[in-house]
Backbone as CSV, one residue per row, in Angstrom:
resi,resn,N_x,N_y,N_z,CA_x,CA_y,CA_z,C_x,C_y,C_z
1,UNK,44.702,-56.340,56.356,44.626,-57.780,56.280,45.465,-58.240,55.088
2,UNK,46.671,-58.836,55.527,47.651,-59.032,54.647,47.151,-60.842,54.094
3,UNK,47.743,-61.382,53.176,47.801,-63.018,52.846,48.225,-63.750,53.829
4,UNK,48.848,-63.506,54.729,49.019,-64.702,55.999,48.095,-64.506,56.547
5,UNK,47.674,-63.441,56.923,46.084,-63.566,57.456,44.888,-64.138,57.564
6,UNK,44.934,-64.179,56.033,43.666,-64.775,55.117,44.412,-66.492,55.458
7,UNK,45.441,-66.843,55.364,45.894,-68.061,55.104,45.787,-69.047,56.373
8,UNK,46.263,-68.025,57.782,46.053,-68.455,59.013,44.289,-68.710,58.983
9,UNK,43.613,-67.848,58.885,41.995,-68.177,59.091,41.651,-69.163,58.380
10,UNK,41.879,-69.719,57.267,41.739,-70.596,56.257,41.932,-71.918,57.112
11,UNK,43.061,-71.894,57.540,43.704,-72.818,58.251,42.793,-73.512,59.266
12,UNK,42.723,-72.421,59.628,41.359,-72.740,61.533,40.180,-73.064,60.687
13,UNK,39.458,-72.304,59.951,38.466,-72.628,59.118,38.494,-74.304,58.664
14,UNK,39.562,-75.115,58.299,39.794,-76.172,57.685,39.606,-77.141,58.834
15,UNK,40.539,-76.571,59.579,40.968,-77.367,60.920,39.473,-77.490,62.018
16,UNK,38.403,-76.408,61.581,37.051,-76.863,62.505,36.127,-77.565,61.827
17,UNK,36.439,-77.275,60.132,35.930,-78.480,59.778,35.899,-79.907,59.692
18,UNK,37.124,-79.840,59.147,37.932,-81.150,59.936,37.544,-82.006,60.884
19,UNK,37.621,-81.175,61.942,36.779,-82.004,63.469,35.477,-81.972,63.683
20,UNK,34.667,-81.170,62.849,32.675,-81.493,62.920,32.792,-82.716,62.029
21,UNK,33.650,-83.144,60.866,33.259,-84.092,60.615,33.531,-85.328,61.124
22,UNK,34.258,-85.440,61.847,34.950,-86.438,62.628,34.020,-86.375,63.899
23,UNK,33.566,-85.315,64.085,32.159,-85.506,65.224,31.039,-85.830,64.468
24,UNK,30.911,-86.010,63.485,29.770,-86.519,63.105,30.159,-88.154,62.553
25,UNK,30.814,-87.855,61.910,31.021,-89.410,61.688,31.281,-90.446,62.753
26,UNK,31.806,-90.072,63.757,32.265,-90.889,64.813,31.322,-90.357,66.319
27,UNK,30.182,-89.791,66.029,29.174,-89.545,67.233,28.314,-90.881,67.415
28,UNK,27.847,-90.805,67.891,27.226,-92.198,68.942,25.719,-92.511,68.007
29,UNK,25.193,-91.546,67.965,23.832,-91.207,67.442,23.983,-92.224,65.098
30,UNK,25.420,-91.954,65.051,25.339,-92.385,63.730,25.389,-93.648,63.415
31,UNK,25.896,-94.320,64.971,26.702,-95.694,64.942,25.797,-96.768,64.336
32,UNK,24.701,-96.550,64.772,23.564,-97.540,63.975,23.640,-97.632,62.695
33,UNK,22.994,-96.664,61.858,23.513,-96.453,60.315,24.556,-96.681,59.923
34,UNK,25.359,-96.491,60.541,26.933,-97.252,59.755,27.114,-98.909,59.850
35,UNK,26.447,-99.377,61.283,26.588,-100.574,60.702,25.664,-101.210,59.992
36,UNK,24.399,-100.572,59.675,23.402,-100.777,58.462,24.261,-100.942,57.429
37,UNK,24.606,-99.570,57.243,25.590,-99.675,55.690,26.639,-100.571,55.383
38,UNK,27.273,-101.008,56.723,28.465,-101.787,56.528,27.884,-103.159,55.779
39,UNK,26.830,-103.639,56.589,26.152,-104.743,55.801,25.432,-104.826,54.562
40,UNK,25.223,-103.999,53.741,24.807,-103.640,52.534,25.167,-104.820,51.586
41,UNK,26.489,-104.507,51.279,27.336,-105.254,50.374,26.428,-107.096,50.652
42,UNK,26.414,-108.050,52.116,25.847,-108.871,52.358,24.515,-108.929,52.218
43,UNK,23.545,-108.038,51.772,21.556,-108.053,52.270,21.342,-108.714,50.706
44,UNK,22.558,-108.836,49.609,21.368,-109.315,48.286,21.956,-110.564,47.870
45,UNK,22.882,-111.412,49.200,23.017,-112.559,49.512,21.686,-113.424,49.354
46,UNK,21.002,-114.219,48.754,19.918,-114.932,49.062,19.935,-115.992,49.977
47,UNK,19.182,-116.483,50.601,19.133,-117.063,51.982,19.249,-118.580,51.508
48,UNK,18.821,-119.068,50.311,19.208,-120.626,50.349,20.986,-120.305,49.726
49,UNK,21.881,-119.695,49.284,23.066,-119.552,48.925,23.529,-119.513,50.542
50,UNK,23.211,-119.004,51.092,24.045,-118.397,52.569,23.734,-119.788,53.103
51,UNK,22.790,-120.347,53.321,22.797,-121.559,54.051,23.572,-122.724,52.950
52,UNK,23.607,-122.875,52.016,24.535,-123.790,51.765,26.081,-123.349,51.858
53,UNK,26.153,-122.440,51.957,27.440,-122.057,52.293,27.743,-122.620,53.625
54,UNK,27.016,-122.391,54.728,27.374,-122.663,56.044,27.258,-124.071,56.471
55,UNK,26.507,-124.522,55.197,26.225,-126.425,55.515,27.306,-126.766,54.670
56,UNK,28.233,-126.689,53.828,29.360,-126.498,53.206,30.409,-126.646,54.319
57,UNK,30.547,-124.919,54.669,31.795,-124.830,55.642,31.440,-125.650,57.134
58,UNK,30.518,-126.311,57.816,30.578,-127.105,58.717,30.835,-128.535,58.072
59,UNK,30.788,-129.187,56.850,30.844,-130.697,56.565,32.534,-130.483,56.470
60,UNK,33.166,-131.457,56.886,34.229,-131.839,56.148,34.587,-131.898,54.634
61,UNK,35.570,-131.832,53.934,35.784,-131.573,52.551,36.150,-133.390,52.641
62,UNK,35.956,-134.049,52.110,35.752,-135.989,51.584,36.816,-135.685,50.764
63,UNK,36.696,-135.445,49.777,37.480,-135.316,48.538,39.420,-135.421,49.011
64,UNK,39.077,-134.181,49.811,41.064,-133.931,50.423,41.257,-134.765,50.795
65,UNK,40.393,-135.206,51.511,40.501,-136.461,53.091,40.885,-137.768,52.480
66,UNK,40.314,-138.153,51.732,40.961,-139.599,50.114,42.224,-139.744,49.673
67,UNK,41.943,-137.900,48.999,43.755,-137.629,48.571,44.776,-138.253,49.438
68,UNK,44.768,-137.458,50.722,45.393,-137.485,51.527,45.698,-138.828,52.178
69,UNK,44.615,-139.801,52.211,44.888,-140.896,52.529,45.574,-141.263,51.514
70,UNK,45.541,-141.552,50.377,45.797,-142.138,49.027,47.316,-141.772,48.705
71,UNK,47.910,-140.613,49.622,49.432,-140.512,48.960,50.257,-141.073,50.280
72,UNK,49.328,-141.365,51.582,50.589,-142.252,52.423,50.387,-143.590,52.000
């Protein structure tokens, strides 16, 4: 058993790991938990901030709307 030997097996060795993790990460069974996690970053949003945000982004902005009249 010469060093290409060892180097070829290494190789396959890498290369099946490689793809269990890509079967695990991308199996069906995980898909739930990932999009748990994806939302993480959003869960310590507090709920009166999130709703004024969205009563925000549905009103019109007044302010531009003046400007805008005010320079024709």
């Amino acid at each position: 058993m010469d060093i290409n030997t060892l180097r070829g097996l290494a190789t396959v060795f890498v290369m099946i790991a490689f793809l269990g993790v890509c079967w695990w990460a991308y199996g069906p069974k995980r898909k739930r938990q990932f999009d748990e996690a994806a939302q993480l970053p959003f869960a310590d949003e507090p709920e009166e901030l999130a709703a004024a945000k969205s009563d925000a982004a549905s009103k019109p902005d007044l302010s531009t709307e003046k400007e805008r009249q005010s320079t024709l």
